[in-house]
N, C-alpha and C positions, 0 to 999 in steps of 0.2 A: 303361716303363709309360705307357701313354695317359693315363690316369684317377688324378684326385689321391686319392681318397678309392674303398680294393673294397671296405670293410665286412664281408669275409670271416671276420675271426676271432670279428666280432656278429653281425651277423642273416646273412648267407650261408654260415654254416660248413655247414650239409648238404647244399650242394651238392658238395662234396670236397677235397680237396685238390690235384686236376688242373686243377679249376676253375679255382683260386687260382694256379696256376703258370701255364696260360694268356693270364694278363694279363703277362707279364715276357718278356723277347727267347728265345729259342730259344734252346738250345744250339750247335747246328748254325752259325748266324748269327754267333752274341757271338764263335766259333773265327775265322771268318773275317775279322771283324773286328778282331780280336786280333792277327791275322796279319798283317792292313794297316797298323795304324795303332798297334805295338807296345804296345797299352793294354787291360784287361780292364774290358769294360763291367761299373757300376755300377747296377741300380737297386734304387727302394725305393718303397713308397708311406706315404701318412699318410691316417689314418682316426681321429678325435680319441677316437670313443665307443668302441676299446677300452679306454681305460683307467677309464672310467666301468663297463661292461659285466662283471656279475660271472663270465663264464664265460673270457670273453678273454684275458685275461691268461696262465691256466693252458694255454688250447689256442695261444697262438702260441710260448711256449717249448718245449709236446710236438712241435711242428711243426718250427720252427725255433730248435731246440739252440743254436746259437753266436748268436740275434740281439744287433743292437744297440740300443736302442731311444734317442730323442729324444724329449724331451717340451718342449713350448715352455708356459707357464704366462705369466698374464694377470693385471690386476687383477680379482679375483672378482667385483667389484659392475657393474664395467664389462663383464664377461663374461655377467655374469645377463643385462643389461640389451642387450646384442649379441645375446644366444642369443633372449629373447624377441623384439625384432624382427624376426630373423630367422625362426624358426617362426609367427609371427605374418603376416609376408609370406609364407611356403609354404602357410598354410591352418592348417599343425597347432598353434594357438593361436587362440579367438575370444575368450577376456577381456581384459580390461582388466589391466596390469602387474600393480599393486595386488592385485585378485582375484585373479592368477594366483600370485600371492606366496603367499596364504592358500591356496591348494588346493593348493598342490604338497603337502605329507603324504599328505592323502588321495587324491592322488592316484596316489603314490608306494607307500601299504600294499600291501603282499603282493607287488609286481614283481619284487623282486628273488627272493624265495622262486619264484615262478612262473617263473620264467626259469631257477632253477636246478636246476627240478623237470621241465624239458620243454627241453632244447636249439633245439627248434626256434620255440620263442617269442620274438615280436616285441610288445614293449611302447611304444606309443606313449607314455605317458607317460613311463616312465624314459628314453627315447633323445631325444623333444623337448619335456620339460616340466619337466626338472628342472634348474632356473632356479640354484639354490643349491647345492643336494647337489653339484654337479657340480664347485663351485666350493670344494670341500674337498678341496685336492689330496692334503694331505699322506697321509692315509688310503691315497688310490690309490697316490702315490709309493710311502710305504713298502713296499706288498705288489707291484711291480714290485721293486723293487730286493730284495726276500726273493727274488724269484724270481729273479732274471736275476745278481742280484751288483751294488755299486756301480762295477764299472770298466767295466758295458758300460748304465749309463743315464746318460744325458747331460741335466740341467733349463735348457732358456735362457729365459730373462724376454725376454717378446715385445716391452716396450717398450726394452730396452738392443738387440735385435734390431734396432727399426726405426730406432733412432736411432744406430745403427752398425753397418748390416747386414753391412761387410766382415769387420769383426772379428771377429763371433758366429760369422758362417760357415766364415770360418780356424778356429774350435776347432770347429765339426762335422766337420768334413772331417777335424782331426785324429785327433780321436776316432772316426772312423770308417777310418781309415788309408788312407787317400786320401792319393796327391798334389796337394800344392797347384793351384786352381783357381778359377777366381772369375768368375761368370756379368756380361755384359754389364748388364743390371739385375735389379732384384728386385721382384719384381709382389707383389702382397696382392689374395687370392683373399676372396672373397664380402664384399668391400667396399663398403656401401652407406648413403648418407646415411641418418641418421636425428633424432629429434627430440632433446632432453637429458631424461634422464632426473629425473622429480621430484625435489625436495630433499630431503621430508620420508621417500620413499621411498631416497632413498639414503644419509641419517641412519642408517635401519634395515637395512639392509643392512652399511653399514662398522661397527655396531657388532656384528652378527651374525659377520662374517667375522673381527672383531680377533683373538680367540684363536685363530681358527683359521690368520690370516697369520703370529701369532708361534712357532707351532708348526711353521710351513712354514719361517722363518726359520731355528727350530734345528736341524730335519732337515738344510737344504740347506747351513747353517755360513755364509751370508749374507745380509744382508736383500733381498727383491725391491723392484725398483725403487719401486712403489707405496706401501711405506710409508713413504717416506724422505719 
């Protein structure tokens, strides 16, 4: 697959399913390939807002029965404050942190309801404005793993990732039953300087998230790097 991020299972599920198979190597091709170089090609994409997306979930397991799915997870406050400058730099944010803090609720009323009442609805706000909700994992975890089973979701903490990418990537690969492999380097996709985020705004934020990371903690049976 070309493209890190098709968004197919949120906002482009009506364009079909052929759509979606489209973006992945051909049958025809992966055989020959197969034949050359005694290996059966691998791919997959990631597209972060299905697991936020309340219809996602349920349509990528009616699709694909056997998936495996990978969720990489973040420090939440550090995540709010990435997500807004990054929609921020796209356009799809004009306030101020602060402000944006205070309207995501009402921002966020009824979207999910409308989203789940019209398949083909695209909510700006719940897909680039939801700063925090987003950063409640455990909620999302849990109903991935209702769906899918706990032996085919995998959780890696982004920053044990980046600080020993070979290792994290030995246990994707295993979990994904893959022979061992291990890419020349490892890039970080939509990486972009920004400013530090307020104090008095990140006060309120790590104390918003605290129940919510020790709850992530007992789901997952370890603590994430971030609280330690």
């Amino acid at each position: 697959m070309l493209r890190k991020g098709l968004h197919y299972f949120d906002t482009q599920y009506p364009k079909g399913f052929a759509w979606y198979r489209g973006h992945f190597p051909l049958a025809a091709p992966a055989r020959l390939r197969r034949a050359a170089r005694g290996t059966r090609p691998i791919s997959g994409e990631s597209s972060p807002y299905y697991m936020f997306h309340p219809l996602a979930p349920e349509r990528i397991v009616a699709d694909l029965p056997d998936v495996r799915l990978i969720v990489m997870v973040r420090d939440p406050v550090e995540r709010a404050w990435s997500a807004y400058t990054h929609e921020r730099a796209r356009g799809f944010e004009t306030e101020d942190f602060e402000v944006a803090l205070r309207l995501e609720n009402s921002r966020l009323k009824g979207e999910v309801e409308r989203l789940l009442a019209d398949p083909g609805y695209i909510s700006l706000a719940h897909r680039h404005q939801a700063y925090v909700h987003r950063g409640h994992y455990v909620e999302q975890l849990a109903h991935l793993r209702r769906l899918v089973g706990p032996s085919r979701l995998l959780v890696v903490d982004s920053q044990r990732f980046f600080s020993t990418p070979e290792k994290e990537y030995a246990a994707a690969i295993e979990f994904l039953g893959l022979r061992p492999w291990t890419p020349q380097a490892f890039e970080r996709a939509n990486a972009r300087p920004r400013a530090d985020i307020d104090n008095a705004v990140q006060d309120q934020l790590l104390a918003h998230f605290r129940p919510h990371d020790e709850a992530l903690a007992t789901f997952l049976g370890w603590a994430p790097s971030w609280m330690r």
